[in-house]
C-alpha positions as CSV (number, residue, x, y, z in Angstrom):
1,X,-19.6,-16.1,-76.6
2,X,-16.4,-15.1,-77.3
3,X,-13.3,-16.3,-76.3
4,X,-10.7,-14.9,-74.2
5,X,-6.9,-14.5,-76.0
6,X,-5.5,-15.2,-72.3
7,X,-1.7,-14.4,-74.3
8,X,-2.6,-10.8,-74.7
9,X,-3.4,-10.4,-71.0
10,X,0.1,-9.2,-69.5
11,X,1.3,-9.7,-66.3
12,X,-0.1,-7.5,-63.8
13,X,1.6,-4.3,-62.8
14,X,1.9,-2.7,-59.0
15,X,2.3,0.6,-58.7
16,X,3.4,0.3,-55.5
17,X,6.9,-0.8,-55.0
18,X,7.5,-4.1,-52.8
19,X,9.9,-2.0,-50.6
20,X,7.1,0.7,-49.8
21,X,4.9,-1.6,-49.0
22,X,7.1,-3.1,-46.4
23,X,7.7,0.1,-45.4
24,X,4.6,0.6,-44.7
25,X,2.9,-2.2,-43.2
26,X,5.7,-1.6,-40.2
27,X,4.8,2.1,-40.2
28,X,1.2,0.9,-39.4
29,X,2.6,-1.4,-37.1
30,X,3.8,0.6,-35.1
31,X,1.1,3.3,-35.1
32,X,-0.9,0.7,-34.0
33,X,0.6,-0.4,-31.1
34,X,1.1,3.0,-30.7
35,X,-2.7,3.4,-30.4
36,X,-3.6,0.5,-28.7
37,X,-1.7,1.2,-26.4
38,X,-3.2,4.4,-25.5
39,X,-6.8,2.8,-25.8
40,X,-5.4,0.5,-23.2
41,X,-3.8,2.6,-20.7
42,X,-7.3,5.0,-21.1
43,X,-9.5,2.3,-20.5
44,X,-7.1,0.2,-18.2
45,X,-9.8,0.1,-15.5
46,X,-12.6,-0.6,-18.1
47,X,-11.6,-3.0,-20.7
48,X,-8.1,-5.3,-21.4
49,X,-6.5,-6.1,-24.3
50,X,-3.7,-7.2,-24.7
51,X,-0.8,-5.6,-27.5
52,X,-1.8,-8.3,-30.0
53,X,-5.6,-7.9,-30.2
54,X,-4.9,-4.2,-30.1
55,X,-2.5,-4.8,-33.4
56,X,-5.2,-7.3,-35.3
57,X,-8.2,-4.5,-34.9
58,X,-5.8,-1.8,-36.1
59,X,-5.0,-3.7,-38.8
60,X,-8.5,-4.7,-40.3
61,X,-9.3,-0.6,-39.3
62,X,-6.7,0.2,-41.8
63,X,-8.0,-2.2,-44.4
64,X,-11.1,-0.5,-43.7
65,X,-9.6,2.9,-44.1
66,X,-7.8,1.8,-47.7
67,X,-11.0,0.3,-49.0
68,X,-12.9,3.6,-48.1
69,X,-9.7,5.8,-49.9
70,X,-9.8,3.6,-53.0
71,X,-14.0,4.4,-53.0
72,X,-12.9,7.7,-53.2
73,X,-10.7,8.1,-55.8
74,X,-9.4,4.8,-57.5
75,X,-6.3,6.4,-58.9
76,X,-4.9,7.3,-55.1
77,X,-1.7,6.2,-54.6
78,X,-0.8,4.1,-51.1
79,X,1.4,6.9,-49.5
80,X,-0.8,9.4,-50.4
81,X,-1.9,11.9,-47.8
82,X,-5.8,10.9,-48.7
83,X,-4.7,7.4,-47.9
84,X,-2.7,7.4,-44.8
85,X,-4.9,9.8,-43.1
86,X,-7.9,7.2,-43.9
87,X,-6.0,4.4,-42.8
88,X,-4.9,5.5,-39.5
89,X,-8.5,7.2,-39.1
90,X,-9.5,3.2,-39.8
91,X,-6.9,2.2,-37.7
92,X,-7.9,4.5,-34.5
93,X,-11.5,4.1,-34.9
94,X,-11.3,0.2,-35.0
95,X,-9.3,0.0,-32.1
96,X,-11.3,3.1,-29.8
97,X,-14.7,1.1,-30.9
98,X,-13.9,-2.5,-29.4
99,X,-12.6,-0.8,-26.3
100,X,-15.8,1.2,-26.4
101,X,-18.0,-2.1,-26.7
102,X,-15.8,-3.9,-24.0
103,X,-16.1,-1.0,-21.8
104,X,-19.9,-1.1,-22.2
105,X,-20.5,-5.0,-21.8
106,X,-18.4,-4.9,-18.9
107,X,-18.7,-1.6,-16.7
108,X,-16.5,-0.7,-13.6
109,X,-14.6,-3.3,-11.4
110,X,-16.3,-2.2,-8.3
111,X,-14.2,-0.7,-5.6
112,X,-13.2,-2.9,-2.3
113,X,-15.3,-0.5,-0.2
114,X,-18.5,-1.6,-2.3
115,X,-17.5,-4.9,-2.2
116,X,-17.6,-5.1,1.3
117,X,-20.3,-3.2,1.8
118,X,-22.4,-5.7,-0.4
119,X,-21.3,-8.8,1.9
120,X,-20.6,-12.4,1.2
121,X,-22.1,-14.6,-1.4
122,X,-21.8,-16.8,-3.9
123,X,-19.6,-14.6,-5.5
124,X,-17.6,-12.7,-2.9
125,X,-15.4,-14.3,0.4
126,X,-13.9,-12.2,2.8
127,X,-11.1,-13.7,4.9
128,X,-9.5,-12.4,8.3
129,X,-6.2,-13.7,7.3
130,X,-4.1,-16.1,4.9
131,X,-1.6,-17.3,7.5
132,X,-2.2,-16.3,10.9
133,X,-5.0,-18.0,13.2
134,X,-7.6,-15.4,14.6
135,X,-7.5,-17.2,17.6
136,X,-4.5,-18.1,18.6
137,X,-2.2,-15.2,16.9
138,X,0.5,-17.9,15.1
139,X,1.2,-18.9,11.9
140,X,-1.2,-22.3,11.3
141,X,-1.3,-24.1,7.4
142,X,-4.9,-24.5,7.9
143,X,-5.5,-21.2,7.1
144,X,-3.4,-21.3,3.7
145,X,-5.8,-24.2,2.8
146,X,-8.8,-22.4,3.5
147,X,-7.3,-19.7,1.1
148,X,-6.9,-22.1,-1.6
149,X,-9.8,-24.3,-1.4
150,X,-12.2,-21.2,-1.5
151,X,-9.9,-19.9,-4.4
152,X,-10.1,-23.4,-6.2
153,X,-13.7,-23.5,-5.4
154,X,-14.2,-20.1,-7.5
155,X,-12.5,-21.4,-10.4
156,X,-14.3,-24.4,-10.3
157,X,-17.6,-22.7,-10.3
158,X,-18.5,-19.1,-11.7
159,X,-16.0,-17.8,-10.9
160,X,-15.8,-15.1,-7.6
161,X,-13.4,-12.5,-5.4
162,X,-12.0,-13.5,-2.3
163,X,-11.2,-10.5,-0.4
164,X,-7.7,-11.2,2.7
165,X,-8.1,-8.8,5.5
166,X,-11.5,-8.2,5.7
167,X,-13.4,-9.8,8.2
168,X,-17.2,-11.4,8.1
169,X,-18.7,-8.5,8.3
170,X,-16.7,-6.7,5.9
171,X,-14.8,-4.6,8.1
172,X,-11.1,-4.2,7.0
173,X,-8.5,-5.8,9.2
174,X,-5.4,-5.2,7.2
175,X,-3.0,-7.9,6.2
176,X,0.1,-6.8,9.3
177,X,-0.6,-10.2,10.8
178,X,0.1,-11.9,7.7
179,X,3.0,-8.9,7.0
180,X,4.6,-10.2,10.3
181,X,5.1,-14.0,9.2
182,X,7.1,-12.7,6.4
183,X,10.9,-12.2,6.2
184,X,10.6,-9.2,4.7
185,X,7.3,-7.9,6.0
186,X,5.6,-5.9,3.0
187,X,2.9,-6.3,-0.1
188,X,5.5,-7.4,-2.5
189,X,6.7,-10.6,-0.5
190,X,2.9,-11.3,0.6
191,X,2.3,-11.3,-3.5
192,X,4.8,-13.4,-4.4
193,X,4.5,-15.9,-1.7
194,X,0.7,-16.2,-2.2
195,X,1.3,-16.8,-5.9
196,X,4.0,-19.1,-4.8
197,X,1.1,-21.2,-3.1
198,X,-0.9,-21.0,-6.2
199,X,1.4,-22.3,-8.2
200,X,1.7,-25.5,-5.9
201,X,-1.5,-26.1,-5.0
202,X,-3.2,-26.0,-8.4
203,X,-0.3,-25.6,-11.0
204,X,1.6,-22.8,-13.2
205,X,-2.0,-23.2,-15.9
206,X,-4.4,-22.6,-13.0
207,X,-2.8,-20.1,-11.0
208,X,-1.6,-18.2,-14.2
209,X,-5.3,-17.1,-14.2
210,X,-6.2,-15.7,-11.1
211,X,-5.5,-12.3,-10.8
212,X,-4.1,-11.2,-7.5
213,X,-3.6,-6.7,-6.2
214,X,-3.2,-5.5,-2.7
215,X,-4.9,-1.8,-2.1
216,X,-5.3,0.5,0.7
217,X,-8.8,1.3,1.9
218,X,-10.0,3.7,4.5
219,X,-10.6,2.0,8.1
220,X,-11.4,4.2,11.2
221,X,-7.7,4.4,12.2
222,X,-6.3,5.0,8.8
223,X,-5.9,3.3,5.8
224,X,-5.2,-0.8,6.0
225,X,-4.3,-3.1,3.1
226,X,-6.3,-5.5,1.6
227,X,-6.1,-8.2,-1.1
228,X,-8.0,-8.9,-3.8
229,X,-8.1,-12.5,-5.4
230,X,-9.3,-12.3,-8.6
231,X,-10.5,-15.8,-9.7
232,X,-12.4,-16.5,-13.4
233,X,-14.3,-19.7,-14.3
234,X,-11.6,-22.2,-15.1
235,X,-12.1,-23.9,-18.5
236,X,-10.9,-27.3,-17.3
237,X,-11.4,-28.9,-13.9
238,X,-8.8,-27.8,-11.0
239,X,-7.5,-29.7,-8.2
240,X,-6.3,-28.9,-5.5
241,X,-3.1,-30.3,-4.2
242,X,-3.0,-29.6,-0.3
243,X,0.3,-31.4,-0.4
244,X,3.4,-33.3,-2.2
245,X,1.7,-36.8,-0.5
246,X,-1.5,-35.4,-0.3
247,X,-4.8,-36.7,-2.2
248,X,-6.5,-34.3,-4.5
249,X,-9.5,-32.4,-3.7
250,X,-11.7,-31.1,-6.0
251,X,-14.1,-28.0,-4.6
252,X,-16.8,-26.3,-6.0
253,X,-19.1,-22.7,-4.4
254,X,-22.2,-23.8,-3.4
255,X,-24.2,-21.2,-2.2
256,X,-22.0,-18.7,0.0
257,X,-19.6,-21.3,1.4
258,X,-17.4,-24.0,-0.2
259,X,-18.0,-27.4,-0.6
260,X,-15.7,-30.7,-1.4
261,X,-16.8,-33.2,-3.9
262,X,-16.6,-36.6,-3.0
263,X,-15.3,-39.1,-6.5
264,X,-18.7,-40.1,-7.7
265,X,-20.1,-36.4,-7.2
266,X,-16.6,-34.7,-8.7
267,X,-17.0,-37.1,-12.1
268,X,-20.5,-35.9,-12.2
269,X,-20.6,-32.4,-11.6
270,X,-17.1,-32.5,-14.7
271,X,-19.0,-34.1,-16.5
272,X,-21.9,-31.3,-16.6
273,X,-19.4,-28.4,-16.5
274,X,-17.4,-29.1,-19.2
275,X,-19.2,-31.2,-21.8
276,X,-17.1,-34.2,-23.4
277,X,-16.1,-33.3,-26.8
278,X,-13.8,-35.0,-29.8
279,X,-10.4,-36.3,-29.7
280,X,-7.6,-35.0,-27.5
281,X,-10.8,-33.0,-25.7
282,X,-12.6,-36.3,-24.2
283,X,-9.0,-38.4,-23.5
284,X,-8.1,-35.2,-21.6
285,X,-11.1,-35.6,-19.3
286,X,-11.1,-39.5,-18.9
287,X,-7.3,-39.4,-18.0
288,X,-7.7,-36.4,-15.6
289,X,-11.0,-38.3,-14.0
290,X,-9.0,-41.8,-13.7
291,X,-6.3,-40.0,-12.3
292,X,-8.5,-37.9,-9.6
293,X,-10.2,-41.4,-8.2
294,X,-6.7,-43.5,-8.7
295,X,-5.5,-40.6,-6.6
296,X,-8.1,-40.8,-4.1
């Protein structure tokens, strides 16, 4: 074997100047979010993703792209036409093909006319109102508690869509008598107070999750608005906090209605759910089932 005379290796020469290189990476940068944001507003009603994920796949496309130039010809130079074109091509296609994947794992949101049409289950709630009593015409709380515990119950469980103005046989009813209890009587305030009631019931985490849009769909006298409650399986227990004195309640879906868990059958069905694990995971758990049968 022969040895190496590491002294007559030199230091290693760039022909790419630090300052281009800057350059550059922001000029991808930019084209990136550039694209991703196109693939996002294209797909919007297909696949999300958000500006960041959209910036990470452009940027392993373009590494992609480079790799594939330098294949090529090794003596291309970084702002060569070859090159560019190759990395934005790497770029684009990277960021085109996850949406593509996305938008085939997960097809269509289905429209609020097919979900009422398909009727209640595990899955799916309709509710008459979020304020109002069907019966009496006023303003009563139990309603907004039979909003959130169906809500909480969803995010507890596998997650589901409650639909507000729609009644039980999925017939829309509009959302005017919960409009009227409003002091300014439109889909905005309703929004923002429902969120409002999120937000205290189950806390900024929890209700930062569920996903909430009014939209107009066809009835026989015209087009009435309805809201959809978009709630995804929670990846930590939520409770429900009817009240600033009020005990905790901890729901789950069972079947197509909504069940409370007493303390023994809350710690047991956690404990299933969301398996202990290490460290801060398992003193997260013991504190919050302590806490939920202190409360109690």
């Amino acid at each position: 074997m022969h040895a190496v005379n590491l002294a007559a290796v030199g230091p290693i020469e760039f022909a790419v100047p630090v300052w281009a290189t800057a350059i550059a990476l922001v000029v991808v940068l930019i084209i990136a979010w550039a694209f991703g944001g196109v693939a996002r507003w294209t797909l919007r009603d297909r696949a999300k993703m958000n500006v960041t994920t959209s910036i990470v796949l452009s940027i392993v496309g373009t590494a992609i792209g480079l790799l594939i130039a330098g294949a090529l010809d090794s003596n291309l130079k970084l702002w060569s036409g070859l090159t560019v074109i190759l990395g934005l091509v790497g770029s684009i296609a990277a960021v085109f093909t996850y949406t593509a994947v996305i938008a085939r794992v997960h097809p269509p949101r289905a429209t609020l006319t097919e979900l009422m049409a398909a009727g209640e289950s595990d899955r799916l709630e309709f509710k008459s109102t979020a304020r109002v009593s069907m019966h009496t015409g006023e303003k009563d709380a139990r309603m907004e508690h039979v909003i959130v515990k169906t809500v909480s119950g969803f995010l507890n469980s596998g997650g589901g869509t409650l639909l507000i103005g729609v009644d039980d046989d999925g017939r829309p009813l509009g959302l005017d008598r919960d409009y009227a209890t409003m002091k300014v009587p439109d889909a905005d305030r309703f929004e923002l107070w429902l969120r409002d009631l999120f937000s205290t019931s189950f806390g900024q985490n929890a209700a930062a999750a569920i996903g909430v849009t009014i939209e107009d769909v066809a009835a026989d006298d015209g087009q009435r608005p309805v809201c959809r409650i978009i709630c995804s399986p929670s990846t930590r227990p939520v409770y429900l906090r009817p009240g600033k004195k009020a005990d905790p309640e901890f729901w789950v879906r069972s079947g197509n209605s909504t069940r409370q868990l007493t303390i023994d059958e809350a710690a047991e069905y956690i404990m299933s759910r969301w398996p202990l694990g290490a460290g801060s995971a398992i003193a997260a758990q013991v504190r919050a089932a302590v806490r939920f049968s202190i409360d109690r």
